[in-house]
Steps between C-alpha positions, in 0.01 A plus 500: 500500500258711448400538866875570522511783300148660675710518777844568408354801324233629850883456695764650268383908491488466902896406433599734252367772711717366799812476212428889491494539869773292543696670219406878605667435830799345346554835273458718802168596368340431849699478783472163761422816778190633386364113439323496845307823462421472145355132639298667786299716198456165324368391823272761672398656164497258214469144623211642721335629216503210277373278793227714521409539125500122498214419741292809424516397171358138571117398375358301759177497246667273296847210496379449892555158615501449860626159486827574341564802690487341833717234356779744410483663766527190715814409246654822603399448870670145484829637311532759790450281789728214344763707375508672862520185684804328284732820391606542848622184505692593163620844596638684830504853350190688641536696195486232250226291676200743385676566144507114428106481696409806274641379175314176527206583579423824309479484091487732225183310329391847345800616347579130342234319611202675280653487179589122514162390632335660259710340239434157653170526566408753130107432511517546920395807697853693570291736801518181695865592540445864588205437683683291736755802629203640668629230780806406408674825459402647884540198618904394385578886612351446811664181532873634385427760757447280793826280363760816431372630823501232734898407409600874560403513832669154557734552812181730620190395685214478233211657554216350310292852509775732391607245245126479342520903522831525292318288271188709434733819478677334254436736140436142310231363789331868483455501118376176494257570735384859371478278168238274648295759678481679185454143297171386731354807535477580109709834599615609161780698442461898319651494178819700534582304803413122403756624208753635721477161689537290229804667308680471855392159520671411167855683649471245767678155308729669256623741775567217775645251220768797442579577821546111543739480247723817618474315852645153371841370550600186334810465807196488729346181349754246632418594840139445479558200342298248725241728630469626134477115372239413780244817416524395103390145585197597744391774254490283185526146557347430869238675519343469133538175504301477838214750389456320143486166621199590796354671230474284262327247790265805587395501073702819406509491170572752172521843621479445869770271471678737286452766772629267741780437334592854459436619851693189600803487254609857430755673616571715821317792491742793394284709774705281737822658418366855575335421836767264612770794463285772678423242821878408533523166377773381265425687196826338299289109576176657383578643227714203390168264530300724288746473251593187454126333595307726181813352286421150613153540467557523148594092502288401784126620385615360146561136683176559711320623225634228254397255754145656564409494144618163442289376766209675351468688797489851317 
């Protein structure tokens, strides 16, 4: 229960600041019009800026294990390529196919993730979290790029080069990049600045969680129903229950499994929603999976949790 409540209580301010959102538009406090270019702030501005905080701010000195971060990464890797071979079987929409891909695949392990491994896990190292979005943040943008890209040119002929150009235009790609260079070269930022950078980073979440909640229609559920259904049970049930079980084989245990688990079993990345609306997928399907996956969450990490610790696995 306990684990339960960890989570329950990472989850719940994410939806009361999506209640607001939802309830500002609602008033006529924002209006459904200016959604889109409030969203493409959130996404060339904000979102860019907390990617980039987020991997300049890793210590590679310490909470480095290279073991565990080419197993996530080859969890993500798998989750991409598996989800992108079966939901076009599932779904004829261009538009939907790279939503569902994305929202499988791409997890919000910082936002929820960090605070429930480190309750797990209390006498672990919690930078083995943070240290591993030095790869796995470029990487799922780069990745959701490719995806939300490659189905809007469908009709089109593709071309590989212009596609992997889009992608390193891409505001998310180009922070997480300029937060690498800056992370392996030891290139600190001046005062003013690296405080600049940070308060913008913090704008990022609650500012995208609002303008996901002014964007949500509860008519719109019903006709994402399957798609919506098929996303929730790659995202938390699927996939976890893949990268746990490997990695309990490989000798994962306390807080690498823990990391696993939260890099595995979180929700869709609230990131997604922004990026998927500015590249012209459907926004109403991606915002719905962020949604509903962090509120599930809540249950599943309990149950995977629940079952971890009984197991003596964390």
């Amino acid at each position: 229960m306990n684990n339960f409540l960890i989570s329950l209580n990472a989850v719940l301010p994410s939806f009361l600041i999506m209640a607001a959102g939802y309830i500002a538009r609602r008033a006529g406090i924002i209006r459904e019009e200016t959604i889109p270019a409030m969203n493409r702030v959130a996404f060339r501005v904000f979102l860019p800026a907390l990617t980039f905080f987020n991997v300049y701010s890793g210590d590679l000195t310490t909470s480095f294990h290279p073991g565990l971060m080419v197993y996530v990464v080859g969890v993500i890797l798998f989750a991409f390529a598996a989800a992108a071979l079966v939901v076009p079987f599932l779904e004829k929409d261009p538009k939907k196919r790279g939503v569902m891909i994305q929202g499988i695949f791409r997890a919000n392990f910082l936002v929820v993730g960090l605070p429930v491994a480190t309750t797990l896990v209390p006498d672990g190292d919690p930078g083995i979290v943070t240290v591993l979005s030095v790869a796995t943040i470029p990487l799922v943008n780069i990745l959701a790029v490719i995806i939300l890209e490659y189905y809007r040119g469908r009709g089109e002929k593709v071309s590989v080069p212009h596609l992997l150009l889009d992608c390193l235009k891409t505001p998310l790609v180009v922070s997480c990049i300029l937060g690498m260079v800056c992370l392996f070269l030891k290139i600190r930022l001046p005062g003013p600045l690296h405080t600049a950078v940070r308060d913008l980073s913090r704008v990022a979440s609650p500012f995208t969680l609002f303008l996901l909640g002014a964007f949500f229609h509860f008519e719109k559920v019903g006709e994402n129903r399957r798609p919506l259904i098929a996303a929730l049970l790659g995202r938390l049930v699927i996939v976890p229950a893949i990268a746990l079980f490997v990695g309990v084989l490989l000798g994962f245990r306390g807080m690498h499994l823990a990391a696993i688990l939260v890099c595995s079993g979180t929700g869709t990345a609230v990131s997604s929603f922004a990026m998927t609306q500015s590249m012209g997928g459907d926004a109403a399907l991606a915002g719905n999976i962020v949604v509903f996956s962090s509120l599930a969450c809540t249950f599943t990490l309990f149950c995977w949790s629940f079952l971890l610790k009984t197991l003596g696995l964390l």
